[in-house]
C-alpha positions in Angstrom: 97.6 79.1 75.6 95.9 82.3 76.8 96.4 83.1 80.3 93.9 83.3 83.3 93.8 87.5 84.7 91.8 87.9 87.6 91.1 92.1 88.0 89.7 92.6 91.1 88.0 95.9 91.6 85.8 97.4 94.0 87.5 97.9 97.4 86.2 99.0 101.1 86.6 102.4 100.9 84.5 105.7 99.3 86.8 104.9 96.3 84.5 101.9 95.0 82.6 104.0 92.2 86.3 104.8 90.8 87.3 101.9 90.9 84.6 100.0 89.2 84.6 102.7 86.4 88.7 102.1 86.2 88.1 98.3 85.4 85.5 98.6 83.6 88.2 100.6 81.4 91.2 97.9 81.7 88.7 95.2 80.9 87.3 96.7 77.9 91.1 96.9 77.0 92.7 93.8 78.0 93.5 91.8 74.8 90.4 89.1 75.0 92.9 86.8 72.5 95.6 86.6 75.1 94.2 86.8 78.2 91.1 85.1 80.2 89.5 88.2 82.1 87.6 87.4 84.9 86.3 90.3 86.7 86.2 90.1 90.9 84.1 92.6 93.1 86.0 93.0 96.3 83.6 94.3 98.7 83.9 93.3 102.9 81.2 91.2 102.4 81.9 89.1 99.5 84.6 88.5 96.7 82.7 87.4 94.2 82.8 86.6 90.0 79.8 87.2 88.0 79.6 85.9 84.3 78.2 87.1 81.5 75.3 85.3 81.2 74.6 86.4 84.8 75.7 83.6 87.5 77.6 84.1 90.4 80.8 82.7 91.9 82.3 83.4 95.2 86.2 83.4 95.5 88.0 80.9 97.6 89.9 83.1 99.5 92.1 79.8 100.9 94.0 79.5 97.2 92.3 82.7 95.3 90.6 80.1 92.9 87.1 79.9 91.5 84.9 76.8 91.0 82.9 77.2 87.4 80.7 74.6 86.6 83.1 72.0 88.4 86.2 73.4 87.3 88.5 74.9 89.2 89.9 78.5 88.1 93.5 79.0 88.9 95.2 82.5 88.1 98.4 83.0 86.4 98.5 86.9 87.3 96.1 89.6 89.3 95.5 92.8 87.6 94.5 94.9 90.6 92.4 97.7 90.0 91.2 98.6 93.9 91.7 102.3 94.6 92.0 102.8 98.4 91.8 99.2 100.6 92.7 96.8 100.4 94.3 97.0 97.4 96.3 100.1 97.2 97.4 99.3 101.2 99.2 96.2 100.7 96.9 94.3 102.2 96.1 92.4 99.3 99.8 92.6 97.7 100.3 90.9 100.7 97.9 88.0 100.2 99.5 87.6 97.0 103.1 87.4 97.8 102.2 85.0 100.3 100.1 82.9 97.5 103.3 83.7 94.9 100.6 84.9 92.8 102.1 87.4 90.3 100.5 90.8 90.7 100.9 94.3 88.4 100.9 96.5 91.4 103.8 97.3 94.1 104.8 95.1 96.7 103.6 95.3 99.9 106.0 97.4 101.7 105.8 100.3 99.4 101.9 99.9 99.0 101.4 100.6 102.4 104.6 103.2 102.7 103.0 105.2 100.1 99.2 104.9 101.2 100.2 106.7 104.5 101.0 110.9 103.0 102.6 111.0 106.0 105.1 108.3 106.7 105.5 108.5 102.8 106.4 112.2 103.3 109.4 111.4 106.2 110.6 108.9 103.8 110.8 111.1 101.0 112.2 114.3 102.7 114.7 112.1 104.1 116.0 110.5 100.9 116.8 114.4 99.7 115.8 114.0 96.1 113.2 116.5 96.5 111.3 119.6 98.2 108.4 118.3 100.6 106.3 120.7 102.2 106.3 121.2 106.5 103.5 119.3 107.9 102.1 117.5 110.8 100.5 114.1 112.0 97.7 113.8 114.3 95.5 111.1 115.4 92.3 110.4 116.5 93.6 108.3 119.5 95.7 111.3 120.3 95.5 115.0 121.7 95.9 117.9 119.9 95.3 121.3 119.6 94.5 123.2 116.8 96.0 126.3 118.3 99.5 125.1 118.8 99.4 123.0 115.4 98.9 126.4 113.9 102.2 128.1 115.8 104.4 125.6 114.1 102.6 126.0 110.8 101.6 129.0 108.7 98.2 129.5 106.5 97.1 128.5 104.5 97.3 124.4 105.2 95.8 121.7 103.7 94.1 119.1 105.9 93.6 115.3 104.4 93.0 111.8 106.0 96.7 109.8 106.2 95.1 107.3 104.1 93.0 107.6 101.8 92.3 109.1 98.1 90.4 111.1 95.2 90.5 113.8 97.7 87.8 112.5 99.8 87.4 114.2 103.2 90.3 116.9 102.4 90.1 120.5 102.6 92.2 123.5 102.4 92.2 126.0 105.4 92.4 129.9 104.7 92.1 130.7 108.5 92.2 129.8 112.2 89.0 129.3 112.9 88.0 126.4 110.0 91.3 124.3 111.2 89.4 122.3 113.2 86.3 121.4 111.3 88.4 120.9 108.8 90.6 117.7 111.3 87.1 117.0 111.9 86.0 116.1 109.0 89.4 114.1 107.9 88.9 111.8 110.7 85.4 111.4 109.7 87.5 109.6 106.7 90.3 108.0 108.5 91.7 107.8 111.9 94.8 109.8 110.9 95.0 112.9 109.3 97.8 114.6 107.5 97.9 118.5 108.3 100.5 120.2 105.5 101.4 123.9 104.3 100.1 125.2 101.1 102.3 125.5 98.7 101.5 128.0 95.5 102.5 126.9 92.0 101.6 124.8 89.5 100.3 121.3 89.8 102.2 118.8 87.8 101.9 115.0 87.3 103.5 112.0 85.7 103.0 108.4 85.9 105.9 106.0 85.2 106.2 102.6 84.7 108.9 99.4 84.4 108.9 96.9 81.7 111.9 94.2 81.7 113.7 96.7 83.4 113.8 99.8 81.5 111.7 102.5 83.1 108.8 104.5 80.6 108.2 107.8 81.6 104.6 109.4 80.2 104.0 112.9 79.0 103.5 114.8 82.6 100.3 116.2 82.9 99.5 119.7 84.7 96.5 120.0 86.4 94.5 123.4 86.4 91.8 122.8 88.7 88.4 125.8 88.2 87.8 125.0 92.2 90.1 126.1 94.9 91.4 122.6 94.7 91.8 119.6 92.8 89.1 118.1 94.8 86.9 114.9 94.1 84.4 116.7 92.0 87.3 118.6 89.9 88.8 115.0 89.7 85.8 113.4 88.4 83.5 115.7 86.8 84.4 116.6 83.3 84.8 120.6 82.4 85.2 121.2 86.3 89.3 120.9 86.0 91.5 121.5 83.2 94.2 118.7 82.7 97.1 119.7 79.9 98.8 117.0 78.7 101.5 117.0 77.8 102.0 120.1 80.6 103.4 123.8 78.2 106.5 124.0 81.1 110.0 124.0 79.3 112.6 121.2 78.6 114.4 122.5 82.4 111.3 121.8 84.3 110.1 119.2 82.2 113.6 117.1 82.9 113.5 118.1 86.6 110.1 116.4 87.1 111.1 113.5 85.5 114.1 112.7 86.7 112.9 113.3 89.9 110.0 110.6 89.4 112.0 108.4 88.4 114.5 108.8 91.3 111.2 108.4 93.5 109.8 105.3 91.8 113.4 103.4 91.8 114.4 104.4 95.9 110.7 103.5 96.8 110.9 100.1 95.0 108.2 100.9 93.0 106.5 98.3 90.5 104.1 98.3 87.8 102.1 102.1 87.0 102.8 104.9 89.1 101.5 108.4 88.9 103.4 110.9 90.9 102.4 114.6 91.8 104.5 117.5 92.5 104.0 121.3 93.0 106.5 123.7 91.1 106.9 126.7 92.7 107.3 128.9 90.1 108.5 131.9 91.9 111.8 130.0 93.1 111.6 126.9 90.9 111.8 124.5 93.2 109.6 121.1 92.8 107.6 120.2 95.4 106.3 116.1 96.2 102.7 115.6 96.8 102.1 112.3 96.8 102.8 109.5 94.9 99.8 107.0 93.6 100.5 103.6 93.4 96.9 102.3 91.4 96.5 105.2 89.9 92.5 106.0 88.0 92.5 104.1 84.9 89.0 105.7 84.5 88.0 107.5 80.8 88.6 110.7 82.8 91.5 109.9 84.6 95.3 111.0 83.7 97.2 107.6 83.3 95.0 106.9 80.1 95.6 110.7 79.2 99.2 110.2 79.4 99.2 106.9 77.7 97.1 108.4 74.5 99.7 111.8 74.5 102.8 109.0 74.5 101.4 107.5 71.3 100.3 104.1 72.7 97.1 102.5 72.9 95.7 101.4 76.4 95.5 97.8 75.1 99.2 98.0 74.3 100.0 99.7 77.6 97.9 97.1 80.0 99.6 94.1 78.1 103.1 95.0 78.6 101.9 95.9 82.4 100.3 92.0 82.3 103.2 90.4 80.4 105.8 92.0 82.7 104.0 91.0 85.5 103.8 87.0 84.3 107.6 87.1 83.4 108.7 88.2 86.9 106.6 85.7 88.5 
């Protein structure tokens, strides 16, 4: 009997676009002779179903069920495709875990660990698998000066929101004077805002995943960006960014990044597909931890399908064995 797969998509946040496109993606790919799709658009207004011949059902939000011409929709699994909240917070990994409703994504905890750079920074430093980069942590509800941020931190820095992603409301600061414009313009995004030194070398990412208990690594991915930054339009806009995968570093850095990610991915309790991001600093070889992306783009563009096509696998192949693991750890 083929199984019932909510994807929910959409979201709260400036990330909505992404998203869509990303489920568009896993829905196109979701084998229709296993699995029952059924789209839902999260916005704050509405979750809500729409079927193909146009009509439109609202989500009850008591059991996560939906009522189709009488019948009542119960799901065996949520494939969550939200970028930003509440679906990459653990807001709604909480829902689910309190609905035992079988998800593909991390559990709550690490959802919302990982969400926040900053906490998610102190955690990693402090687990001492890898290099993070000297930052600080300001809020809006908070004093602070720009001045004295800069004595205990040396240019160039980037500025981000805490929470939040596709580089939305980030910049990177060259010198004193654009510090503060650039908080400004974080908080504009989120009420916390994630201040970090730059850190020259070469961008590498990998995403990783767990099925039955053995751990795939994909083919990392370096990121060579034609802007000063991998910012959203480099991110999203074809030609802008250059993204090699698999990344032309040796077998000793190659090994280094992915033993470290998978270090990462086991000590943050990580489920389901993860995309990590590091720096290598080439002149001392050290690896650096960005961030790490717990509902990573599934969008044509983005670097999870990249990865998945350089590993030899097909994207139908890859979100089933995300779906199936997901059902048999119910």
């Amino acid at each position: 009997m083929k199984k019932n797969i909510a994807l929910v998509a959409g979201g709260y946040s400036g990330e909505y676009v992404i998203s869509v496109q990303s489920a568009a993606v896993i829905e196109t790919n979701l084998d229709s002779n296993r699995y029952n799709v059924y789209k839902i658009i999260v916005t704050r207004e509405n979750w809500l179903h729409t079927t193909t011949d146009g009509k439109v059902y609202p989500v009850d939000k008591n059991d996560f069920t939906l009522t189709i011409d009488g019948a009542k929709v119960k799901f065996d699994a949520v494939f969550i495709g939200i970028h930003g909240t509440p679906g990459e917070d653990g807001r709604l990994q909480g829902y689910f875990e309190m609905l035992n409703i079988p998800f593909t994504s991390c559990g709550m905890v690490t959802s919302a660990i990982t969400f926040n750079k900053s906490y998610c920074n102190k955690i990693v430093a402090a687990l001492n698998v890898v290099n993070v980069s000297k930052s600080m942590h300001v809020f809006s509800n908070q004093p602070y000066d720009a001045a004295q941020i800069l004595q205990q931190l040396r240019l160039p820095v980037f500025v981000k929101p805490a929470e939040g992603g596709s580089s939305i409301g980030m910049s990177k600061v060259n010198e004193a004077a654009a510090l503060q414009p650039a908080i400004e313009k974080a908080f504009k995004e989120d009420t916390q805002v994630l201040i970090e030194e730059f850190i020259k070398g070469r961008e590498l990412t990998i995403g990783l995943y767990e099925v039955n208990g053995v751990l795939t690594v994909l083919p990392i991915t370096e990121v060579v960006s034609s802007k000063e930054f991998f910012d959203y339009e480099a991110k999203y806009t074809p030609g802008v960014s250059n993204e090699i995968t698999p990344a032309q570093v040796g077998e000793e850095v190659t090994q280094l990044v992915q033993h470290t990610a998978s270090r990462l991915y086991r000590l943050l309790n990580c489920r389901g597909i993860v995309r990590i991001d590091f720096i290598w600093e080439e002149a001392t070889g050290k690896l650096f931890f960005l961030e790490a992306n717990t509902m990573p783009g599934q969008s044509e563009n983005s670097l999870v399908p990249q990865q998945v096509r350089a590993a030899g696998k097909t994207l139908q192949d890859f979100y089933g064995e995300l779906v199936e693991n997901c059902l048999q750890n119910k």
